[in-house]
C-alpha positions as CSV (number, residue, x, y, z in Angstrom):
1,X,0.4,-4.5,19.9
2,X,-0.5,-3.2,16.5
3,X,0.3,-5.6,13.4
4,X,0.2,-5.0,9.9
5,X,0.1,-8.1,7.4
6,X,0.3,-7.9,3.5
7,X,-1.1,-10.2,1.4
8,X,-2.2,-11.3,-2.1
9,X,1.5,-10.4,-3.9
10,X,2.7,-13.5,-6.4
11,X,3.8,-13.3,-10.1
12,X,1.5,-11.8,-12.7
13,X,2.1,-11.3,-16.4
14,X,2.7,-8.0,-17.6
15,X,-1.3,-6.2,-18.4
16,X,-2.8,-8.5,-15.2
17,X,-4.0,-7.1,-12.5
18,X,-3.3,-8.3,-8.9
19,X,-5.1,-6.8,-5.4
20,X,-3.2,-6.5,-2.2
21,X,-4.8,-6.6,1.3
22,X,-3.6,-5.0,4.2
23,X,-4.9,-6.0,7.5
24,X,-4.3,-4.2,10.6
25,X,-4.6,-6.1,13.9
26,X,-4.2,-4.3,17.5
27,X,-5.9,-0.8,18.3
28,X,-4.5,2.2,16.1
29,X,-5.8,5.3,17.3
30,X,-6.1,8.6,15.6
31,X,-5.5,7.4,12.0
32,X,-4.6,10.2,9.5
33,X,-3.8,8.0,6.5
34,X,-2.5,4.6,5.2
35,X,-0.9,3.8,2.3
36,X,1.3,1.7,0.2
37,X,5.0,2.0,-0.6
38,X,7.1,-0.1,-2.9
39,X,10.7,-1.2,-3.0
40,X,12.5,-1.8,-6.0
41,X,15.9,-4.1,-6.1
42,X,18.2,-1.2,-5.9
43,X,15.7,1.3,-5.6
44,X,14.5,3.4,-2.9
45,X,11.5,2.7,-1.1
46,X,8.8,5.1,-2.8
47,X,4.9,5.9,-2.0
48,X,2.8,4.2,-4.4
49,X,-0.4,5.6,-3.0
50,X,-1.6,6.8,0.2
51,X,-5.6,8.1,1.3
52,X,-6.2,9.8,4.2
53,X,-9.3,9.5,6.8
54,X,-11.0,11.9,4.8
55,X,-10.6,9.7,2.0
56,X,-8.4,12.1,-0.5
57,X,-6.1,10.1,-2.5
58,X,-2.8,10.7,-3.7
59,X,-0.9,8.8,-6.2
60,X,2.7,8.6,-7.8
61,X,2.5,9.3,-11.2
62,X,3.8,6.2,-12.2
63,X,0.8,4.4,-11.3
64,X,-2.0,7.0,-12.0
65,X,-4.6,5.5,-14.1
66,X,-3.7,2.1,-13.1
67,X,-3.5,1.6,-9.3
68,X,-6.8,2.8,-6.9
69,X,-6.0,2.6,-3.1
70,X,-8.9,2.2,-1.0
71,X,-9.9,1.0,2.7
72,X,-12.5,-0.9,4.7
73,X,-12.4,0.5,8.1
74,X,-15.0,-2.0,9.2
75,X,-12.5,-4.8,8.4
76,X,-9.4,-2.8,9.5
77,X,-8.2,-3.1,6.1
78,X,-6.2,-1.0,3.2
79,X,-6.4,-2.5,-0.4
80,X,-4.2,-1.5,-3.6
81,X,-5.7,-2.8,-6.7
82,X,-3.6,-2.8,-9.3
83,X,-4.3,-3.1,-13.5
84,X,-2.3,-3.0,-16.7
85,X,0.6,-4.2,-14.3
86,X,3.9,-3.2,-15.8
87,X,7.3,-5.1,-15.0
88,X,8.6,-2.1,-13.7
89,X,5.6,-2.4,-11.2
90,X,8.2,-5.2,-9.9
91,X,9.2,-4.6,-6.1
92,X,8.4,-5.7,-2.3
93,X,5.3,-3.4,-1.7
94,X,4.6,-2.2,2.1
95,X,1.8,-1.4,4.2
96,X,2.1,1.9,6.1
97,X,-0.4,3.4,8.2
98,X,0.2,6.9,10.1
99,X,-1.4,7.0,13.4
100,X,-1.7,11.2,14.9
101,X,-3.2,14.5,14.3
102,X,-0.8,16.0,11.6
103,X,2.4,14.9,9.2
104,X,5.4,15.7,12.4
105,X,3.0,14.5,15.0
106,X,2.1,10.4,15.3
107,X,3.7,6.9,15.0
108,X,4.0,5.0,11.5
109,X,3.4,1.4,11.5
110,X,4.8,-0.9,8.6
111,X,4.1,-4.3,7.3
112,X,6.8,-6.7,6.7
113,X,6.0,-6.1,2.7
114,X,5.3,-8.8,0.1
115,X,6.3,-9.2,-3.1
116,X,5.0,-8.8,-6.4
117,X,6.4,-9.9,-9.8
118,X,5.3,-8.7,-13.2
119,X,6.8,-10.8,-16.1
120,X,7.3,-9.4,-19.4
């Protein structure tokens, strides 16, 4: 049984900096790429970052400059570090991982989110 857990969301003043951890529990096999999304109150869900097992990053442009995904595969683990937090930076930020060969082909795999609050 596969199980994604987010951690290390709380409240952070607005130019702080906070790191989340993803930890992945259960065998995953064939991972093409994990990443974070985000959920704003009234928003749609949106990709905040994603790397792929080749290690090629991609980031929403919202975030470039500030946010740096990056994994420990040893430790089964995904990490978002985000600087110069911004209150719009505000939302319920998810854990994904995408588990097959290709972008139609494989099973994606979500944490349960946590949440992270800038202050202004």
């Amino acid at each position: 049984q596969v199980q994604l857990v987010e951690s290390g969301g709380g409240l952070v003043q607005a130019g702080g900096s906070l790191r989340l951890s993803c930890a992945a529990s259960g065998r995953i096999f064939s991972i093409s790429a994990t990443g974070w999304y985000r959920q704003a109150p009234g928003k749609q869900r949106e990709l905040v970052a994603t790397i792929t097992s080749g290690g090629n990053t991609i980031y929403a442009d919202s975030v470039k400059g500030r946010f740096t995904i990056s994994t420990d595969n040893a430790k089964n683990t995904v990490y978002l570090q985000m600087n110069s937090q911004k209150p719009e930076d505000t939302a319920v930020y998810y854990c994904n991982v995408w588990a097959g060969p290709g972008a139609f082909h494989g099973v994606a795999y979500w944490g349960n989110g946590t949440l992270v609050t800038v202050s202004s």
